[in-house]
C-alpha positions in Angstrom: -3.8 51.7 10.4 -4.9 48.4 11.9 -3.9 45.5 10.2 -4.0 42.2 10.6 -1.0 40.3 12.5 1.7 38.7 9.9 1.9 34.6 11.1 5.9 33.5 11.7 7.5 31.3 10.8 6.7 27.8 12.3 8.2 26.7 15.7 9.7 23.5 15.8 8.8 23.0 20.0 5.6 20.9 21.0 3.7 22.6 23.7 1.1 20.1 25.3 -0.6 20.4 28.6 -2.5 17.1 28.2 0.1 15.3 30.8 0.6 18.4 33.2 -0.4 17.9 37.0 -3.3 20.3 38.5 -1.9 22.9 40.2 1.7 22.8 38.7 2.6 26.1 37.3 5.9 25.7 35.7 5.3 23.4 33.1 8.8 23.3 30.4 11.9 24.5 30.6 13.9 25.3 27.5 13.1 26.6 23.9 13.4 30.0 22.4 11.6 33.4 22.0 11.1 33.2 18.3 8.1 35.1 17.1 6.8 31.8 16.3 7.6 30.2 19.4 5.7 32.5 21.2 2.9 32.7 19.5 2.4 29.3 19.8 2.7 29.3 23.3 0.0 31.6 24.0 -2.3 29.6 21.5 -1.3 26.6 23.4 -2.2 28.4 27.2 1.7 29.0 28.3 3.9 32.1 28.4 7.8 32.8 29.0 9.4 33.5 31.9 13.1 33.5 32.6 13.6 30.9 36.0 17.7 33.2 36.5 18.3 36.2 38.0 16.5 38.8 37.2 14.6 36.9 34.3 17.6 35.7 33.3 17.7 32.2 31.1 16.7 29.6 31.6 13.9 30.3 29.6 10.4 28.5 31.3 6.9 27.9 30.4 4.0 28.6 32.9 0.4 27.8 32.4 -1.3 28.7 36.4 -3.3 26.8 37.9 -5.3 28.6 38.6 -5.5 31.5 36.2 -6.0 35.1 36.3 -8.7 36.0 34.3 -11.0 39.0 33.2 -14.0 37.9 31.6 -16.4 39.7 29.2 -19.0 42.2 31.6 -16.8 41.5 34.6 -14.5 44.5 34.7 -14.9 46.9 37.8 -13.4 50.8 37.8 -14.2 52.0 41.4 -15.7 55.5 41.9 -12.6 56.8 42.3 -11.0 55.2 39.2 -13.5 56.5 37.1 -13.1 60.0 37.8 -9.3 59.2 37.0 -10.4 58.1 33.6 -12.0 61.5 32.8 -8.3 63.3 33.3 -5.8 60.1 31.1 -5.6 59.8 27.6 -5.9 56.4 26.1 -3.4 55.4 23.5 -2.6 52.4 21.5 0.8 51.6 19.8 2.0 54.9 20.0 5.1 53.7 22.4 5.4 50.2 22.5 8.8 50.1 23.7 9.0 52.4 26.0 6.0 50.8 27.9 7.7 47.1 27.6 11.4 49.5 28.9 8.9 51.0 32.1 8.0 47.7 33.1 11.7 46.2 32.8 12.8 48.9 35.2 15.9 47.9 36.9 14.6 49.9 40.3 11.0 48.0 39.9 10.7 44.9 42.7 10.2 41.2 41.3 11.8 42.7 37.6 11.8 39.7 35.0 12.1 41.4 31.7 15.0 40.9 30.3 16.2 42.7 27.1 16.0 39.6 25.2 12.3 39.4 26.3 11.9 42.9 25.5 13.6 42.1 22.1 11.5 39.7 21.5 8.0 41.4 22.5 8.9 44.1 20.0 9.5 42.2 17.2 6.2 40.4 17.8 4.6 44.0 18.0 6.3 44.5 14.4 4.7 41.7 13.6 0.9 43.1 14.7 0.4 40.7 17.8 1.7 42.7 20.8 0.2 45.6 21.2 0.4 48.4 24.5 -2.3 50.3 26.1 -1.0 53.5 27.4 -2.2 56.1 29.9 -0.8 59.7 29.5 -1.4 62.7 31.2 -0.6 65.9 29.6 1.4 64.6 27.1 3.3 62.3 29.1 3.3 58.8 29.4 2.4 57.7 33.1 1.3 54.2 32.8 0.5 51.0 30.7 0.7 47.6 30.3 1.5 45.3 27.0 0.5 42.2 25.9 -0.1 39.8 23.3 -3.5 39.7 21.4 -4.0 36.1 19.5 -7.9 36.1 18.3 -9.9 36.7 20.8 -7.8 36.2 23.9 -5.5 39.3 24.8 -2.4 38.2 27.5 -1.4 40.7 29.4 2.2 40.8 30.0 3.0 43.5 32.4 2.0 46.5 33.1 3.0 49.8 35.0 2.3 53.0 36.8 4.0 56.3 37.4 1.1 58.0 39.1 -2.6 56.6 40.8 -4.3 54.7 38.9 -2.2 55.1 35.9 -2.4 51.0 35.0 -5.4 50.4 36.2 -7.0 52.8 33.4 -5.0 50.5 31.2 -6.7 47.8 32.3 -10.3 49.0 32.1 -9.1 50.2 28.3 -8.2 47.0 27.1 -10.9 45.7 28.9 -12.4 47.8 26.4 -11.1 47.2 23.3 -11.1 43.4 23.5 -14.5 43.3 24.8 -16.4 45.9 22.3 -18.3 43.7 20.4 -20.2 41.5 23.5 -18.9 38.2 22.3 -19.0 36.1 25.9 -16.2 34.2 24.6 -13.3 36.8 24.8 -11.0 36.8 27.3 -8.3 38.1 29.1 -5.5 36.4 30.6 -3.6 38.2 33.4 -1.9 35.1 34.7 -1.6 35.6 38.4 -4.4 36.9 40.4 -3.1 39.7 42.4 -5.3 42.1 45.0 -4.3 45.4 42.9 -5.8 43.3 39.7 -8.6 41.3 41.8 -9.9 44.7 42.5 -10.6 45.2 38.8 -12.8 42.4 38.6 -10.2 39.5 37.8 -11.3 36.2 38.9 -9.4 32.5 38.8 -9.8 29.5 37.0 -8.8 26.3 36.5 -6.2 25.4 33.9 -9.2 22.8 32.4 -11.7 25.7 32.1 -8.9 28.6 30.9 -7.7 26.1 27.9 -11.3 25.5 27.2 -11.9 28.8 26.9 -8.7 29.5 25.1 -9.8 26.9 22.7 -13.2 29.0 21.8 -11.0 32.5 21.9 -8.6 31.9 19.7 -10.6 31.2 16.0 -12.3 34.4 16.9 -11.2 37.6 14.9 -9.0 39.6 16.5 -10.8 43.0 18.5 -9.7 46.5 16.7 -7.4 48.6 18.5 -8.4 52.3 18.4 -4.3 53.3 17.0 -3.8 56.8 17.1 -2.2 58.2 14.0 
């Protein structure tokens, strides 16, 4: 059953961007990974990411400039992709954890999750604002990404593959999902523009326009996730 998130308990941190140079994406250092925390963070345009080893602490606060984003109409699934899509079944929700575990992979190059992010992503998926889109392929689970949905803005997190085009279905699914009803102001946030994602129609902004944005996403009710039960 969908239902609607549960709000946390307050944080007591301050995120404002107002006095934040163009083009710096680091922004804070510091703070916690309380539910509230976090979802504050992504209301206020910023995200955690651990600046130690492996993701380690200290925790930081990015907001890119620019900003990965996929905007409502602009997704793109190749020919190829497509005919992928015929063969995957899309879940929601049905293993949360073990998506957020795939993409913490000790073996996986530039790893950054660390298991108090992972912690902490699950207990905000307890909490009905993570969610993970998963691709499985008779009856296993061979890709997906997670994220955090707040209102009409869905922030993907990470995402991973274990055969072709495994996260890239992901992608076009939540794609999806979050843009079903044709409201132009949804939005996605992927954070970085990458080539893999660029190929899926990602664009960039600036950190002016993606906080403008983010400021007419957020009020908007949050997109339903088809859950299986």
């Amino acid at each position: 059953m969908v239902t609607e998130p549960v709000e946390p308990l307050p944080t007591s941190w301050v995120f404002d961007l107002s006095e934040v140079d163009d083009g710096e994406d680091m922004v804070a250092v510091g703070g916690d990974l309380r539910a509230g925390t976090l979802v504050e963070a992504y209301r206020s345009g910023l995200f955690p990411m651990g600046l130690g080893e492996l993701g380690a602490r200290p925790i930081a606060w990015w907001s890119p400039d620019p900003r990965g984003v996929l905007l409502p109409g602009g997704v793109h699934a190749s020919r190829s992709l497509r005919k992928s899509l015929r063969r995957f079944e899309m879940r929601v929700d049905t293993a949360f954890r073990e998506v957020v575990d795939a993409c913490a992979d000790p073996g996986r190059d530039g790893r950054w999750i660390t298991d108090e992010i992972a912690d902490a992503y699950t207990e905000l998926h307890a909490l009905g604002w993570a969610h993970s889109i998963e691709t499985w392929l008779d009856g296993e689970l061979v890709g997906g990404l997670y994220g955090v949905n707040v209102g009409g803005l869905f922030a993907g997190e990470s995402m991973f593959h274990r055969v072709t085009d495994a996260s890239k279905a992901a992608v076009v699914a939540t794609a999806g999902y979050v843009f079903a009803d044709g409201d132009p102001r949804r939005l996605i946030d992927v954070q970085w523009a990458t080539d893999h994602l660029r190929s899926l129609g990602v664009v960039t902004v600036s950190r002016r326009d993606y906080l403008a944005r983010l400021e007419a996403a957020v009020p908007l009710a949050p997109p339903t996730f088809a859950v299986e039960s």
